[in-house]
VOLUMNU-113899 format. One record per residue (C-alpha): x, y, z; residue number from 1; residue in three letters. Coordinates in Angstrom, 1 decimal, always signed. Example, Ala and Ser with C-alpha at 12.3 -4.5 7.8 and 13.67 -1.06 7.14 Angstrom:
ATOM      X      Y      Z   n res
ATOM  +12.3   -4.5   +7.8   1 ALA
ATOM  +13.7   -1.1   +7.1   2 SER
This chain:
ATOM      X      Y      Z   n res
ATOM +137.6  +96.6  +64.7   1 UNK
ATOM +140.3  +94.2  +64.0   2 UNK
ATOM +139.2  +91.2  +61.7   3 UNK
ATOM +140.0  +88.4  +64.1   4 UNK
ATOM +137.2  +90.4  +66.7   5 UNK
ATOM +134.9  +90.9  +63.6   6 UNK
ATOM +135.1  +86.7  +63.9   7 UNK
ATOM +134.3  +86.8  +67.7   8 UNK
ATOM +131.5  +88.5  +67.9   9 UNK
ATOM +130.0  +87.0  +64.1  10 UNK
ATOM +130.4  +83.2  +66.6  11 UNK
ATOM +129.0  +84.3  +69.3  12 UNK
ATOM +126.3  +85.9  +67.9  13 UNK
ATOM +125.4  +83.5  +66.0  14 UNK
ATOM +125.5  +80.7  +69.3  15 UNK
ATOM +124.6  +82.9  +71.6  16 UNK
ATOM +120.8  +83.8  +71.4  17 UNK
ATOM +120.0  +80.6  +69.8  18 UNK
ATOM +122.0  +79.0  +72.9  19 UNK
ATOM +120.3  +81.3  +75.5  20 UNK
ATOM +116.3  +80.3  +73.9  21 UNK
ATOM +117.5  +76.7  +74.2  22 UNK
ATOM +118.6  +76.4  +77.6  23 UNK
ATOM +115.4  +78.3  +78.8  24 UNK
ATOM +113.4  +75.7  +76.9  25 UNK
ATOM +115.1  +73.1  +78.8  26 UNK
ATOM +117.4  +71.9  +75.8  27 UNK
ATOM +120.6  +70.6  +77.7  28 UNK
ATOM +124.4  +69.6  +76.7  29 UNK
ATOM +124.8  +68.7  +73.0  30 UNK
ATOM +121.0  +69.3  +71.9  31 UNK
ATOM +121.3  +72.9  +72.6  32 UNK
ATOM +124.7  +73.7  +71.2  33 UNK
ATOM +124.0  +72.4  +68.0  34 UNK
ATOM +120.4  +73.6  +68.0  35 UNK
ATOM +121.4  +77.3  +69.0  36 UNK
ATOM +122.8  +78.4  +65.3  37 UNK
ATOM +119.6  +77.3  +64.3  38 UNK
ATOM +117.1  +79.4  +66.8  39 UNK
ATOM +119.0  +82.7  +66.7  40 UNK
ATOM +119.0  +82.7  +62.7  41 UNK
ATOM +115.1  +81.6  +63.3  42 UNK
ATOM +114.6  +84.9  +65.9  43 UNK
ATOM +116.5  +86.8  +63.3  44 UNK
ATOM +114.4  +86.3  +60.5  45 UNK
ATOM +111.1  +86.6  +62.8  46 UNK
ATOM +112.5  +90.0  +63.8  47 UNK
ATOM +113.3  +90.5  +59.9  48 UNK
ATOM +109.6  +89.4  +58.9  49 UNK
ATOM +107.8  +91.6  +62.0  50 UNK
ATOM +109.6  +94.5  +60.5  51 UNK
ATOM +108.8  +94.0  +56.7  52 UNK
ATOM +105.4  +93.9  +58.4  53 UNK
ATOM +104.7  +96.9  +60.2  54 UNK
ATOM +107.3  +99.1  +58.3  55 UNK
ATOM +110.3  +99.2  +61.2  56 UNK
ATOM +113.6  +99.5  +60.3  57 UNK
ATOM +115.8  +97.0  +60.6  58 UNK
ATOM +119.1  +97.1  +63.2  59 UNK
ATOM +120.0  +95.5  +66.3  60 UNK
ATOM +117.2  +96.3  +68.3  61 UNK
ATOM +114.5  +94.6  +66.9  62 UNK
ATOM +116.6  +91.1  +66.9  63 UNK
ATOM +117.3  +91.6  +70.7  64 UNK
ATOM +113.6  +92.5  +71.2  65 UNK
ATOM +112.9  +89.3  +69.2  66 UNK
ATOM +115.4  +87.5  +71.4  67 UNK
ATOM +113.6  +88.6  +74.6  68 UNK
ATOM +110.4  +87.9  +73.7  69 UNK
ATOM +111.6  +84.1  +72.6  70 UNK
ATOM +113.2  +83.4  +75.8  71 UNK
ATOM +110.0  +85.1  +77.7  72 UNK
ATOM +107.7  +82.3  +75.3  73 UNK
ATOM +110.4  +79.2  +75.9  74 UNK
ATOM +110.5  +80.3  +80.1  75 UNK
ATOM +106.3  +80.6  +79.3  76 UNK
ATOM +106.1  +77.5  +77.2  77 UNK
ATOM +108.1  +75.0  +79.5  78 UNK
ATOM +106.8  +75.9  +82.7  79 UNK
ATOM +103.2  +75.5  +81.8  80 UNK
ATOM +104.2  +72.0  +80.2  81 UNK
ATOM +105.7  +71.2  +83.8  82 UNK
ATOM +103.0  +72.1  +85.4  83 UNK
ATOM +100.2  +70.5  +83.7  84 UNK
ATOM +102.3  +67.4  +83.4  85 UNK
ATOM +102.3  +67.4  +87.3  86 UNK
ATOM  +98.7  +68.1  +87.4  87 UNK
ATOM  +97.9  +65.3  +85.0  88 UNK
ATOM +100.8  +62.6  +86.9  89 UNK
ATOM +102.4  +62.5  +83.7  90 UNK
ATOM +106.4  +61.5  +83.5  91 UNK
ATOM +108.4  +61.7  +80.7  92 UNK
ATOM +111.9  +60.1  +80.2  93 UNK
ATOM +114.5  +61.2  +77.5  94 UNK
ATOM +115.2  +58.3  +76.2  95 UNK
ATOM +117.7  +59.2  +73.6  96 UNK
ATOM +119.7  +61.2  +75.2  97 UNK
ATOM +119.7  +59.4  +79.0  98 UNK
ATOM +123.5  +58.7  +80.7  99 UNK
ATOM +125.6  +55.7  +78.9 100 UNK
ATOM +129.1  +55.5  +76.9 101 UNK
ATOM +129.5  +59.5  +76.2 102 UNK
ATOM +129.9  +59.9  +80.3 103 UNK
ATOM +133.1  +60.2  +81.5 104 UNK
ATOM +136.5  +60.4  +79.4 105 UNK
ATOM +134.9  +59.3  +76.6 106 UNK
ATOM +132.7  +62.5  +76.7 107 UNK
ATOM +135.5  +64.5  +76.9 108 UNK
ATOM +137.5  +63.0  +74.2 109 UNK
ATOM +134.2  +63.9  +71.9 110 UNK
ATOM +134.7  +67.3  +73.0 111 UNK
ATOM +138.4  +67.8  +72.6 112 UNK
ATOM +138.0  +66.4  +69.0 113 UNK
ATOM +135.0  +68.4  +68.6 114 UNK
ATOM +136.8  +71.8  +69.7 115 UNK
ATOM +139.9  +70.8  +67.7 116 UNK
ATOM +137.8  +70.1  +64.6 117 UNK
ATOM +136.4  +73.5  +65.1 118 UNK
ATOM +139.5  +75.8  +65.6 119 UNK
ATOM +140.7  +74.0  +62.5 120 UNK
ATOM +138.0  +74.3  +60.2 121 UNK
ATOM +138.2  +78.5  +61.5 122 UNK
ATOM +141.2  +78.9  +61.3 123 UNK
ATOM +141.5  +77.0  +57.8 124 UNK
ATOM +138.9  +79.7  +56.4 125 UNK
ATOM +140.9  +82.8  +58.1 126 UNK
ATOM +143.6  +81.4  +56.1 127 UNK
ATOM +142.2  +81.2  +52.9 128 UNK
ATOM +140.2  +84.4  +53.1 129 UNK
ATOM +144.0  +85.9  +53.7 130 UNK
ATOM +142.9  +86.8  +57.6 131 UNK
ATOM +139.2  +87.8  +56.4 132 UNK
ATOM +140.5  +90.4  +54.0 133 UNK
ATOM +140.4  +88.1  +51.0 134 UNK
ATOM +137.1  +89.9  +48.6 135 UNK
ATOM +135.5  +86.8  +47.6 136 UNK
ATOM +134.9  +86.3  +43.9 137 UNK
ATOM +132.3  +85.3  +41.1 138 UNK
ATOM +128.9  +86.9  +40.1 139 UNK
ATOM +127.1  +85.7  +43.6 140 UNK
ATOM +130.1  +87.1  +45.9 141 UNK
ATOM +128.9  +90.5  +44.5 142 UNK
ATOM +125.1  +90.2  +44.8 143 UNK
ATOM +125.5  +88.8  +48.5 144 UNK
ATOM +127.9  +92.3  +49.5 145 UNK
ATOM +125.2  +94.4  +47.7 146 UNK
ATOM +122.4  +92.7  +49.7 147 UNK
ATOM +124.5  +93.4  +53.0 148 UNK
ATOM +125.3  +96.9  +52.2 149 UNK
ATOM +121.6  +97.6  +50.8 150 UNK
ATOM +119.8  +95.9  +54.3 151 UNK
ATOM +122.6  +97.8  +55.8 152 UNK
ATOM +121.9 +101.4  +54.7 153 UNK
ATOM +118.3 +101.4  +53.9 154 UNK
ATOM +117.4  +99.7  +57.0 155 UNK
ATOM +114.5  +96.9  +54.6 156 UNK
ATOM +114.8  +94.0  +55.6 157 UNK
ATOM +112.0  +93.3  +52.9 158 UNK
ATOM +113.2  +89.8  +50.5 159 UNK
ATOM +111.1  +92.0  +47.8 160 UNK
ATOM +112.9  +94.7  +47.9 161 UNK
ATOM +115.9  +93.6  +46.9 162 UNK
ATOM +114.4  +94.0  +43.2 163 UNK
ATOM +116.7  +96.7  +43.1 164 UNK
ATOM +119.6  +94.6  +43.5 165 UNK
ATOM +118.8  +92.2  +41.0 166 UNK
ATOM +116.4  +94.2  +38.4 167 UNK
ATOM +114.1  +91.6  +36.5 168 UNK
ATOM +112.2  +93.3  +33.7 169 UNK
ATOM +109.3  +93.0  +35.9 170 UNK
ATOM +110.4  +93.4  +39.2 171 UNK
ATOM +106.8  +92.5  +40.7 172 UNK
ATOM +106.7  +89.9  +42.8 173 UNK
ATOM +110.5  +89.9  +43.0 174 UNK
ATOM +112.1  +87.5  +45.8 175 UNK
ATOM +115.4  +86.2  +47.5 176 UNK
ATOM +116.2  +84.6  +50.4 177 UNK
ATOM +117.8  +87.0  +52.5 178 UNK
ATOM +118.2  +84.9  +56.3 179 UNK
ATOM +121.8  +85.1  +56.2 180 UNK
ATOM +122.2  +88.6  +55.0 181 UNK
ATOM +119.3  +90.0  +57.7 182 UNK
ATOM +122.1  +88.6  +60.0 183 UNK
ATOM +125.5  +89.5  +58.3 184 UNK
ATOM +124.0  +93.1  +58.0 185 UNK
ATOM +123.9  +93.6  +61.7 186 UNK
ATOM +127.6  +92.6  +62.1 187 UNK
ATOM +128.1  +94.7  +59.3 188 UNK
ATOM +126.7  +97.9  +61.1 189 UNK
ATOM +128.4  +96.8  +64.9 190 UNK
ATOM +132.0  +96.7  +63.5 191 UNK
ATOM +132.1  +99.2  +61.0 192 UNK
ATOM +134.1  +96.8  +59.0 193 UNK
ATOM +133.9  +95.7  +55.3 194 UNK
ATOM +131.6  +94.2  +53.4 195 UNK
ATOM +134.1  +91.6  +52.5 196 UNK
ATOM +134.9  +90.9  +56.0 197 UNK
ATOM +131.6  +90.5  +56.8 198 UNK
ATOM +131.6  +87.6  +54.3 199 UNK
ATOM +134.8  +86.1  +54.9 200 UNK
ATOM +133.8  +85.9  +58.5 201 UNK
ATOM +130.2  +84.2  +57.5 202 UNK
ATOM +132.0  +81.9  +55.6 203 UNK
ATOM +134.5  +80.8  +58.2 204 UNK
ATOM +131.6  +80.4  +60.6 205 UNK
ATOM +130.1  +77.2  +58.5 206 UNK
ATOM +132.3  +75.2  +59.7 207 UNK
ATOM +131.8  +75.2  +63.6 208 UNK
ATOM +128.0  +75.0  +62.9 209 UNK
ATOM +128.3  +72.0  +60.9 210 UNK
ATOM +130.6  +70.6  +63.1 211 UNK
ATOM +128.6  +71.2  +66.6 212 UNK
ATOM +125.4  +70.4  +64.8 213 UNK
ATOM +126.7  +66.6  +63.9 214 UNK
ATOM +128.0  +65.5  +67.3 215 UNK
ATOM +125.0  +66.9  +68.5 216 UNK
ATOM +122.9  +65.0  +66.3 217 UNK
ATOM +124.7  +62.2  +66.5 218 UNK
ATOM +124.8  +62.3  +70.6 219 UNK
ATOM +120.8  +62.7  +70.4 220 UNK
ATOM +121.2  +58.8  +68.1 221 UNK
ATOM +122.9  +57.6  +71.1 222 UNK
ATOM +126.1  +56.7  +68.5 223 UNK
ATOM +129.3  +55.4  +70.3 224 UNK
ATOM +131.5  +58.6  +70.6 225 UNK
ATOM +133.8  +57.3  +68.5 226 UNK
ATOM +131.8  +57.8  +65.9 227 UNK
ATOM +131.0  +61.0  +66.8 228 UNK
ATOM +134.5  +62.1  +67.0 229 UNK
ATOM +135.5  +60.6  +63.8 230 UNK
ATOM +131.8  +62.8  +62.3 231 UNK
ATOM +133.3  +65.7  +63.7 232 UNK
ATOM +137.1  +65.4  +61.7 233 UNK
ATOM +135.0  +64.7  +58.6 234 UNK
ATOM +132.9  +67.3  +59.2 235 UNK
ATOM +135.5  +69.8  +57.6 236 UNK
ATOM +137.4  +67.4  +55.3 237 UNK
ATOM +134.1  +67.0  +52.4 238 UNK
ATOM +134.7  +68.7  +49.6 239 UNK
ATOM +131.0  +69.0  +48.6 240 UNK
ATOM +130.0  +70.4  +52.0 241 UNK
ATOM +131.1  +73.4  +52.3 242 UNK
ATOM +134.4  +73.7  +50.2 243 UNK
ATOM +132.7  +73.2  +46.9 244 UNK
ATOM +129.8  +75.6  +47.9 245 UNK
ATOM +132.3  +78.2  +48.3 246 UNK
ATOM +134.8  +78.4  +45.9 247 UNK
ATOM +132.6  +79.3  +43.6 248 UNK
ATOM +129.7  +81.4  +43.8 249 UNK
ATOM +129.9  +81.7  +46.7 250 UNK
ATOM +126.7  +80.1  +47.5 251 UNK
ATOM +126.7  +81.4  +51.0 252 UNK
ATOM +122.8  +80.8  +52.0 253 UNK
ATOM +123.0  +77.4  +50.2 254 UNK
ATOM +126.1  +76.2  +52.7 255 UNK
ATOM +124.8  +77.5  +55.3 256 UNK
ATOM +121.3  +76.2  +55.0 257 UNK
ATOM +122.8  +72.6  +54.4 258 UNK
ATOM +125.2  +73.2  +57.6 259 UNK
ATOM +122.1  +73.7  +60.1 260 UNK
ATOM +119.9  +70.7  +58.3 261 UNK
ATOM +121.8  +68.5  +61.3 262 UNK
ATOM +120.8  +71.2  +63.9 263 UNK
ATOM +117.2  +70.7  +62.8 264 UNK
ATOM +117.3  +67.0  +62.8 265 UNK
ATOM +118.4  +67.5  +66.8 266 UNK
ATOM +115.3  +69.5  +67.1 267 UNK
ATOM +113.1  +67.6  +65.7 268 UNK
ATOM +114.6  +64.1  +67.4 269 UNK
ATOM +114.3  +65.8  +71.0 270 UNK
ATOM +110.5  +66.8  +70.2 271 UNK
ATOM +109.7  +63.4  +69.1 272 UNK
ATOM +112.0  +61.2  +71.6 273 UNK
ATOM +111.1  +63.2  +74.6 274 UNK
ATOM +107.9  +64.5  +73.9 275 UNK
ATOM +109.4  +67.8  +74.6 276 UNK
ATOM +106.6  +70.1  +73.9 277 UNK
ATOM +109.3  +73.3  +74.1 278 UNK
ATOM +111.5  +71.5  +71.8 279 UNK
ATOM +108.2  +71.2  +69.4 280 UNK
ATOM +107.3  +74.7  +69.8 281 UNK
ATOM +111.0  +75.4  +68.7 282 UNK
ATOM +110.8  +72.9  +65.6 283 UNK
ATOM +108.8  +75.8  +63.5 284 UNK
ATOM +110.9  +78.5  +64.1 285 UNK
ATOM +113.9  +76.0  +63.0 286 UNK
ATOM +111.9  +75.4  +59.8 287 UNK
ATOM +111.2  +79.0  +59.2 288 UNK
ATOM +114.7  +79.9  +59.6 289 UNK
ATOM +115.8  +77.0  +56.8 290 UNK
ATOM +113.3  +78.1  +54.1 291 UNK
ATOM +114.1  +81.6  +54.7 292 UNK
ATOM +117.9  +81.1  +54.5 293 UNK
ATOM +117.2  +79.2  +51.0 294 UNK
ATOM +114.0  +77.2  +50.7 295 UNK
ATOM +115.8  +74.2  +49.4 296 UNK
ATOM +117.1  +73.4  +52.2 297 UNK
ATOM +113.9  +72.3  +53.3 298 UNK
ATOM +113.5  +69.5  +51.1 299 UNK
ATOM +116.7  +68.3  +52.2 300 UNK
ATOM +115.7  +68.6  +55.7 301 UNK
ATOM +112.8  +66.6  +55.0 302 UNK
ATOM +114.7  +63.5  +53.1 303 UNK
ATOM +117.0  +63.0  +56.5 304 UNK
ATOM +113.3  +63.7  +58.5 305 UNK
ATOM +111.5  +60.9  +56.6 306 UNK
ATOM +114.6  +58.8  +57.4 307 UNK
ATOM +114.6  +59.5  +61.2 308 UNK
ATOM +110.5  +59.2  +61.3 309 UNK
ATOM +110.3  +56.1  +59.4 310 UNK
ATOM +113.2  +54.4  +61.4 311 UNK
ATOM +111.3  +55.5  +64.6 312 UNK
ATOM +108.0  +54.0  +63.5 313 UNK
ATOM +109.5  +50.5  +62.3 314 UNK
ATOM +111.1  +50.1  +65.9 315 UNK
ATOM +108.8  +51.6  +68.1 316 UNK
ATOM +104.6  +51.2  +66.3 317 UNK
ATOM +103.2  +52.2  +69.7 318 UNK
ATOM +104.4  +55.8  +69.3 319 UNK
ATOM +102.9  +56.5  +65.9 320 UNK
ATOM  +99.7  +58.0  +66.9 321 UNK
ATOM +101.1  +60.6  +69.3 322 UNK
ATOM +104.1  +61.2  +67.0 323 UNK
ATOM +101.3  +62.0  +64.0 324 UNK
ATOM  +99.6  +64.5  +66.7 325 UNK
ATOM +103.2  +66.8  +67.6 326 UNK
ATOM +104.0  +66.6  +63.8 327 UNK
ATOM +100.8  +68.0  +62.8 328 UNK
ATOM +101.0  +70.8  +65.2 329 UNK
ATOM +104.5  +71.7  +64.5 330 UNK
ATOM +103.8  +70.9  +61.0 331 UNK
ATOM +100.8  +73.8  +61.1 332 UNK
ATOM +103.3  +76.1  +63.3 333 UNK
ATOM +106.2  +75.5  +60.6 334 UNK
ATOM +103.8  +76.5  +58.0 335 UNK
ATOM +103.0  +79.7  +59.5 336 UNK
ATOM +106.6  +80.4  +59.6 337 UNK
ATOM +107.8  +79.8  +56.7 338 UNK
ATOM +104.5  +81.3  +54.7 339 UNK
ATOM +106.3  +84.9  +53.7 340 UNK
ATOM +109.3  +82.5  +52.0 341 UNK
ATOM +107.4  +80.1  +50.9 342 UNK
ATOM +104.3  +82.8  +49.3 343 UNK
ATOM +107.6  +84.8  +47.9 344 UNK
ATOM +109.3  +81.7  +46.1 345 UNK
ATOM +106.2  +80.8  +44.6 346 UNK
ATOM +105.5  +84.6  +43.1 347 UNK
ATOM +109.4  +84.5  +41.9 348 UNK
ATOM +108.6  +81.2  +40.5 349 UNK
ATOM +105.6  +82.2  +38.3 350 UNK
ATOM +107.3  +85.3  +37.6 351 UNK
């Protein structure tokens, strides 16, 4: 397979299950292109955990099993909300993300930019990884290959057991994130490519992520889209975010962590703002996927959630108790999903 189709199908995959879970959850527009990213590296990793689990090896199947069963739960999910809602006379408005200046030409505009932005960041990171041939360099560039290759020809998808990897003197209670490589494995084993490929074409894939999960932030904060349009040519012109991430290193599941923090910010917005009880039952799996793409991406998450929350409650007091009641419950759900990371960072940790 030719490297610019190895690109294809490492976007779509990545937008596309996400995208389809979204859109069966009742996530429209904006919301659920930035949030897909997001939920497919979320079914991913579910898939990943259910087959550490019960022992399965890990390949294509299980993820679009996973997949299945997440749109069957969002179709479930949203039409029992509708219809107790109904039952109960209850009526909900979306009141961040109603009609206003985005309509029209000035919509569009967003989205030309936004595509623009997009096709220049790829194409930026096809260049400099010499049309995805490029073998990226430093110490982490070789661990992240091994990781792919190892998932890739054992078929463990087990964090633990990529002791062999990276052989501590006591490998008990070894772990490392391994979100991103559970998904570059799979694209590794479809295309029958490189491992270096692979990589380059993980790499070149932060950039329309971060770029789709800004303006979609940023359209769920109701921002003039001129703002949004300027976000989205910055969004690829930071040094620190991704460039200086990747150069050396690379620290792929750092970057790409930090690239989807906006993507959960959307998710956690439409939960709150429209009391979107789908959109709440998809804030956990965006949670689990963070933590087990690199845990410290959760604390970021969290400094931009505390922002949004505390904003919300200063302008709108009324919607403090119910806002307390969703974040418990999602809080619980996140908690559940992120346990295996989170129990396997602390083991590493006292280790």
């Amino acid at each position: 397979m030719s490297e610019g189709a190895v690109l294809a199908l490492y976007l779509a995959l990545t937008a596309l299950p996400g995208l389809v879970v979204c859109l069966v959850a009742g996530l429209r527009g904006w919301t659920a292109a930035a949030a897909a990213p997001l939920v497919t590296y979320g079914v991913v990793i579910t898939a990943g955990t259910a087959c550490t689990l019960f022992g399965w090896r890990w390949s294509i199947t299980p993820v679009a099993v996973a997949t299945l069963v997440a749109v069957v739960l969002a179709a479930v999910v949203r039409a029992v909300t509708a219809l107790v809602r109904r039952r109960l006379g209850i009526e909900v408005s979306a009141d961040s993300d109603a009609p206003g200046r985005w309509l029209g030409w000035h919509g569009l505009v967003v989205l030309a930019v936004t595509v623009a932005t997009c096709a220049i960041g790829v194409g930026l990171m096809y260049s400099a990884t010499a049309g995805l041939k490029g073998i990226p360099q430093g110490w982490d560039a070789n661990f992240h290959a091994n990781v792919v290759r190892y998932i890739a020809d054992t078929g463990n998808p087990d964090p633990a057991a990529l002791a062999a990897i990276h052989y501590y003197e006591d490998p008990a209670g070894f772990y490392y994130p391994n979100g991103l490589h559970l998904f570059a494995s799979i694209i590794y084993k479809l295309t029958g490519t490189t491992v270096a490929t692979v990589l380059d074409a993980a790499t070149a894939t932060l950039l329309p992520i971060l770029t789709i999960g800004l303006v979609g932030m940023l359209r769920r904060f109701r921002v003039r889209p001129a703002l949004a349009a300027s976000a989205a040519l910055m969004s690829i012109s930071v040094q620190s975010l991704p460039y200086d991430l990747l150069w050396r290193g690379p620290l792929l599941p750092n970057a790409l962590g930090l690239a989807l923090v906006p993507a959960f910010i959307t998710l956690l917005h439409t939960a709150l703002a429209d009391r979107s009880i789908p959109a709440i039952a998809l804030v956990p799996v965006g949670a689990g996927a963070l933590v087990a793409i690199h845990p410290s991406n959760a604390f970021v998450a969290l400094v931009y959630a505390a922002a949004f929350i505390a904003e919300r409650w200063l302008l709108k007091r009324e919607v403090i108790r119910t806002d307390l009641i969703l974040l418990g419950i999602a809080g619980v759900a996140a908690t559940a999903f992120s346990l295996p990371a989170v129990l396997g960072s602390i083991s590493n940790a006292a280790g």
